[in-house]
PyMOL commands that place a pseudoatom at each C-alpha (Angstrom):
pseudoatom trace, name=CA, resn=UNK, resi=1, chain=A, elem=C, hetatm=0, pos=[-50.468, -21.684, -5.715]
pseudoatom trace, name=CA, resn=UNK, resi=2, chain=A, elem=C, hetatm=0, pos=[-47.471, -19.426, -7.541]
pseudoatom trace, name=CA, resn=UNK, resi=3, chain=A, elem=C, hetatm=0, pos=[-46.289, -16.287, -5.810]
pseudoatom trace, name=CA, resn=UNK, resi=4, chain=A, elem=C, hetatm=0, pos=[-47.420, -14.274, -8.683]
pseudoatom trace, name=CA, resn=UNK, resi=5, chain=A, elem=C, hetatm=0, pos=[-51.151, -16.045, -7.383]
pseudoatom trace, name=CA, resn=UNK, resi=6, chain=A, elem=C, hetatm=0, pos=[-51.013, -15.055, -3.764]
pseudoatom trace, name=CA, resn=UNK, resi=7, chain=A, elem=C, hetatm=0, pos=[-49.352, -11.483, -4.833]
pseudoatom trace, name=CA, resn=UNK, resi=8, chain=A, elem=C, hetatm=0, pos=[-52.453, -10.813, -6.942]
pseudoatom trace, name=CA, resn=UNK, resi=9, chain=A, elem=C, hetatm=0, pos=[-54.878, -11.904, -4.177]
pseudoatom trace, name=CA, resn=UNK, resi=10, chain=A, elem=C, hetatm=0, pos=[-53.502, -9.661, -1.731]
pseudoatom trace, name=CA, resn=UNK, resi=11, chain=A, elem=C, hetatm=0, pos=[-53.491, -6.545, -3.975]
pseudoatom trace, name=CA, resn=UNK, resi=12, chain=A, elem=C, hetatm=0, pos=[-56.861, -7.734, -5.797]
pseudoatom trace, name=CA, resn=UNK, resi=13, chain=A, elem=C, hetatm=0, pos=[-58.689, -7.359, -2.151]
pseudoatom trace, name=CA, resn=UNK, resi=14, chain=A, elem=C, hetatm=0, pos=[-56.617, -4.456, -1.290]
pseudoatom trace, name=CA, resn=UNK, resi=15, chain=A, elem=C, hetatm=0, pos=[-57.049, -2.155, -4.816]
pseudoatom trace, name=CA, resn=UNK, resi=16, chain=A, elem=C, hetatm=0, pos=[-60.273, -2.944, -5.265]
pseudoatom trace, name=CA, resn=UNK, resi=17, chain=A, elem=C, hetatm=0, pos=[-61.656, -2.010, -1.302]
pseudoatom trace, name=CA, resn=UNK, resi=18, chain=A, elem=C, hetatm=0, pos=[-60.142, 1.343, -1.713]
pseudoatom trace, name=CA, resn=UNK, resi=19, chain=A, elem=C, hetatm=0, pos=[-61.425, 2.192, -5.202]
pseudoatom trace, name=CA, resn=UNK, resi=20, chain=A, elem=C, hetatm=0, pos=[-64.733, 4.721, -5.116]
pseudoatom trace, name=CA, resn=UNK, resi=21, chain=A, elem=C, hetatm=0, pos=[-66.290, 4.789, -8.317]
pseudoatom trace, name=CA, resn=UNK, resi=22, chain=A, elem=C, hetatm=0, pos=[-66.817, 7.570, -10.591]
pseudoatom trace, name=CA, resn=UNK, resi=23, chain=A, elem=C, hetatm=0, pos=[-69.923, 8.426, -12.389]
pseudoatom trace, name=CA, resn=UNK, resi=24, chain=A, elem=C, hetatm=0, pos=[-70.768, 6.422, -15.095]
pseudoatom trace, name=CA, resn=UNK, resi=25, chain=A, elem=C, hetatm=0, pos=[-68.242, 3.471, -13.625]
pseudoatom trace, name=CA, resn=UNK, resi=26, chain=A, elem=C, hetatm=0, pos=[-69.842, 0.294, -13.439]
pseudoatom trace, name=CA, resn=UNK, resi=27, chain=A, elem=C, hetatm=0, pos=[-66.970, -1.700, -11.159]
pseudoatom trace, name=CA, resn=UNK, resi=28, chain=A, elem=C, hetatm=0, pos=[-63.365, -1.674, -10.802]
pseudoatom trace, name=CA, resn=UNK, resi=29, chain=A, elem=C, hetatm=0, pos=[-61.377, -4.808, -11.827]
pseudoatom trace, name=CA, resn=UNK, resi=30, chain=A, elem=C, hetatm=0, pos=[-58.137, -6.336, -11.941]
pseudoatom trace, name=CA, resn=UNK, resi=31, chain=A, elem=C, hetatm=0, pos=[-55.954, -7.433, -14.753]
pseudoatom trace, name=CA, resn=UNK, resi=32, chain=A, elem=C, hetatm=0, pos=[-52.693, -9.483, -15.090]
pseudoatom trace, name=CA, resn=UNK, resi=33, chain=A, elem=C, hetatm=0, pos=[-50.551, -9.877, -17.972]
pseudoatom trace, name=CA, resn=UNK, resi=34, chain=A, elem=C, hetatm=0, pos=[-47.089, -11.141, -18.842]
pseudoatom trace, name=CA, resn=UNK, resi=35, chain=A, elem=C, hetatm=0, pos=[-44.738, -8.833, -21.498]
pseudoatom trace, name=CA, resn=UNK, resi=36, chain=A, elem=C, hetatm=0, pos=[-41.172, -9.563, -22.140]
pseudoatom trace, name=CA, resn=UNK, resi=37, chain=A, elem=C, hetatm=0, pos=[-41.267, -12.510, -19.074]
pseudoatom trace, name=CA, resn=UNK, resi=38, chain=A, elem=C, hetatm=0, pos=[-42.329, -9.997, -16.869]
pseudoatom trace, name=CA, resn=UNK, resi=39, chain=A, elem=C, hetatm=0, pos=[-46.078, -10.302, -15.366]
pseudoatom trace, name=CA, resn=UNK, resi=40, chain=A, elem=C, hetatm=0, pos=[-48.068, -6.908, -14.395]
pseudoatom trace, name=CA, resn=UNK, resi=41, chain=A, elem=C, hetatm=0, pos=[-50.838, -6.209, -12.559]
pseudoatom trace, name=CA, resn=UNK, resi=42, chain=A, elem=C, hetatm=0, pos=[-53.190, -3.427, -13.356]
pseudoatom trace, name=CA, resn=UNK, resi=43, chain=A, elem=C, hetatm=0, pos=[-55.858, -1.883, -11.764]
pseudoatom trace, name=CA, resn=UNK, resi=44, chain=A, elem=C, hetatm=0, pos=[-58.620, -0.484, -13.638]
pseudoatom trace, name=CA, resn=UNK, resi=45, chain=A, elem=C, hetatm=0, pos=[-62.331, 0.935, -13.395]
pseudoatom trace, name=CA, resn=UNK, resi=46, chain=A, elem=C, hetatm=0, pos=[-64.731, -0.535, -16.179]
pseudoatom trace, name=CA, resn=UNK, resi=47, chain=A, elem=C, hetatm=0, pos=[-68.002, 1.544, -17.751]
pseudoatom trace, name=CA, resn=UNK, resi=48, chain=A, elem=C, hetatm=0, pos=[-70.195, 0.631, -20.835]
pseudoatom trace, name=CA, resn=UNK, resi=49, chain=A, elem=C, hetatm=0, pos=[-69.941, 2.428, -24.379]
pseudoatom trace, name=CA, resn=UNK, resi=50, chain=A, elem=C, hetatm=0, pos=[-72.547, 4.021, -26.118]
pseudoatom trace, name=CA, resn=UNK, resi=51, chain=A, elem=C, hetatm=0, pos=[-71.949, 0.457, -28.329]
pseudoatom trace, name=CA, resn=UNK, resi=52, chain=A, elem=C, hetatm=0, pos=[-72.873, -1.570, -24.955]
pseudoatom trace, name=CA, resn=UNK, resi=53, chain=A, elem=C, hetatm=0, pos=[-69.498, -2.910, -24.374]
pseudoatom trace, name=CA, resn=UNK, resi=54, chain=A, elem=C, hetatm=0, pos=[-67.178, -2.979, -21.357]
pseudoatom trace, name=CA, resn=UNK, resi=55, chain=A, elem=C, hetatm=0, pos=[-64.231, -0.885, -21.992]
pseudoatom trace, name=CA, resn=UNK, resi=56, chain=A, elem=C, hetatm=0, pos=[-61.436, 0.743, -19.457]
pseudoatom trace, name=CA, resn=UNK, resi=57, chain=A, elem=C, hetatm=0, pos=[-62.619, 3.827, -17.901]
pseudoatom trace, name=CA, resn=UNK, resi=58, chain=A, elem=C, hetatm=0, pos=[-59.579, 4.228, -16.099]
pseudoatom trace, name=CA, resn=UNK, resi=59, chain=A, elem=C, hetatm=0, pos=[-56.289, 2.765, -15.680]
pseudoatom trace, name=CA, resn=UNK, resi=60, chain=A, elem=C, hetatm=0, pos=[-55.332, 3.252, -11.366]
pseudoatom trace, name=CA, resn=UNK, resi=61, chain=A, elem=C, hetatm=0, pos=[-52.138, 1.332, -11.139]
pseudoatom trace, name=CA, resn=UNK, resi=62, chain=A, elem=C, hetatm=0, pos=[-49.722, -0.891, -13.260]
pseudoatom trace, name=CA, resn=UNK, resi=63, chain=A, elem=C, hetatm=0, pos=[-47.450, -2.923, -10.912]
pseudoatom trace, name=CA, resn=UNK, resi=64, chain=A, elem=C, hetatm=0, pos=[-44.390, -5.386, -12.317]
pseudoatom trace, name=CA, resn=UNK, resi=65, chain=A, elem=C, hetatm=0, pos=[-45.141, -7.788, -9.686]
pseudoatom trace, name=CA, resn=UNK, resi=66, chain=A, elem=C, hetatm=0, pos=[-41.573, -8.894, -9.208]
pseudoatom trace, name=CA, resn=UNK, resi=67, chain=A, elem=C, hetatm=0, pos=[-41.417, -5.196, -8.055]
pseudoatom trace, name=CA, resn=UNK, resi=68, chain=A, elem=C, hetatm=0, pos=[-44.074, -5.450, -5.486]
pseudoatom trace, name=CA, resn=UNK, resi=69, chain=A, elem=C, hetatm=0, pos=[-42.347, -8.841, -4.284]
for i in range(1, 69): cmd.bond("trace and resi %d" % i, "trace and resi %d" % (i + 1))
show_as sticks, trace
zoom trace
């Protein structure tokens, strides 16, 4: 398992225990993504449109996770 794997674990259980949803939020979720070599972690909340499609309701943190290590 990478580092970047365990990292997102730890802050996966933690982020998403302390999140209280708003109304109209279905769940919150967790994203990772690499730009420019670097990988991120965000945090988000999820609802549906009025199309019936998951979209970002929120945005709650954006970590570099070399920065959290």
């Amino acid at each position: 398992m990478s580092m970047q794997t365990m990292v997102a674990k730890r802050l996966l259980k933690k982020w998403l225990q302390s999140t209280e949803l708003q109304p109209g939020e279905l769940r919150n979720a967790l994203m990772m993504y690499e730009e420019d070599s670097d990988i991120y972690l965000v945090s988000m909340t999820l609802r549906v449109n009025d199309a019936g499609k998951l979209e970002v309701a929120r945005v709650l943190q954006n970590i570099n996770i070399d920065d959290a290590i």
